[in-house]
N, C-alpha and C positions, 0 to 999 in steps of 0.2 A: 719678737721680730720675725721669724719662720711663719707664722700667720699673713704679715704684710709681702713678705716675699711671695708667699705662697698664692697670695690675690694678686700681684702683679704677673704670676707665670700663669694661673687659670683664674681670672674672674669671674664671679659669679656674675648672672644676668642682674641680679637684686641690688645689687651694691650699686650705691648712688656716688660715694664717693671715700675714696682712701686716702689716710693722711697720714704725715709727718709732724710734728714738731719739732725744729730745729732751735738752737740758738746762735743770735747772731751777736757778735760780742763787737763794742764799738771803746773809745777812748774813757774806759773805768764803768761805760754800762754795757746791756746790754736790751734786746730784742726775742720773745720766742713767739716763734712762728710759724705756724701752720705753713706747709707746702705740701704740694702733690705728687708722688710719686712717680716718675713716668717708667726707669730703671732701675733694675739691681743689675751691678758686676762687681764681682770678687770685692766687696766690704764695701765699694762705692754706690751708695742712691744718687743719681739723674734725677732733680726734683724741678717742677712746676712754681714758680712763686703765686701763691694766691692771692696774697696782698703784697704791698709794699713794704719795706724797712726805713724805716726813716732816720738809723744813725748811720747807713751806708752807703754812697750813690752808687745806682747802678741796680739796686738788687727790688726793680720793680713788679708788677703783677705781668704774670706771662714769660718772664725769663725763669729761664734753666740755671739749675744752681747744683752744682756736682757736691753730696754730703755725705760723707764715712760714715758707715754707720753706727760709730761710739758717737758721733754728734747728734744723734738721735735723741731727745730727750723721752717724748710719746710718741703713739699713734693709735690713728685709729679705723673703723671702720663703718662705714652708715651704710643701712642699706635700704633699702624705697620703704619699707612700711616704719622709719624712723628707729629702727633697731639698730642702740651703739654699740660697737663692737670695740673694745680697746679704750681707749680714750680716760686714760686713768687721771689725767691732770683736769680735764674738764667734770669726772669725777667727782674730786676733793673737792674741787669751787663749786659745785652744787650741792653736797653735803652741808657747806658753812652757809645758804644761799637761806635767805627767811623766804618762808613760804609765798609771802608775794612775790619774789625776788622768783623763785622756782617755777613759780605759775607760769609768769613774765619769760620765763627762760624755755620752758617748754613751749610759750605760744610763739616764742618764734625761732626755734630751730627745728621742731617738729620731733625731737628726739622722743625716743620711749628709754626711761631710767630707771631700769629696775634696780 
């Protein structure tokens, strides 16, 4: 987490994009979800939603969503030449991904997975 905080107090110019994954917990399921940091203060992220939620009204793409940061599940970090920084959950799903499934995954997020 000191990594993420630390790109929201100095950005690098490389960095395409920083993220959160939150979970959003709804009546027995839930939602995890990528959001964008915009703030840290004292334990609280100021997050961007990138996408929608669909078990909770309200929590669409473009709204601010205020998340403590033990509700932090991951994060991570891209930056322009496709180098992920963090992102351990997207990780593990790429570990168990068959090779076309990987191919597939790399030609369209542009990541480099080392």
């Amino acid at each position: 987490m000191n990594v993420v905080r630390q790109a929201l107090l100095a950005p690098k110019a490389s960095y395409t994009f920083v993220g959160l994954k939150v979970r959003f917990l709804g009546e027995g399921t839930f939602e995890d979800i990528w959001t964008e940091p915009m703030d840290y203060y004292n334990g609280i992220f100021t997050t961007q939603m990138v996408e929608g939620v669909t078990l909770r009204m309200g929590l669409h793409p473009e709204r601010l969503v205020r998340v403590p940061e033990k509700d932090v599940l991951d994060w991570m970090i891209v930056e322009n030449d496709g180098t992920l920084i963090g992102g351990y959950t997207i990780r593990l799903a790429y570990e168990h991904m068959t090779s076309e499934e990987k191919e597939e995954f790399i030609r369209i997020t542009g990541y480099l997975m080392e």
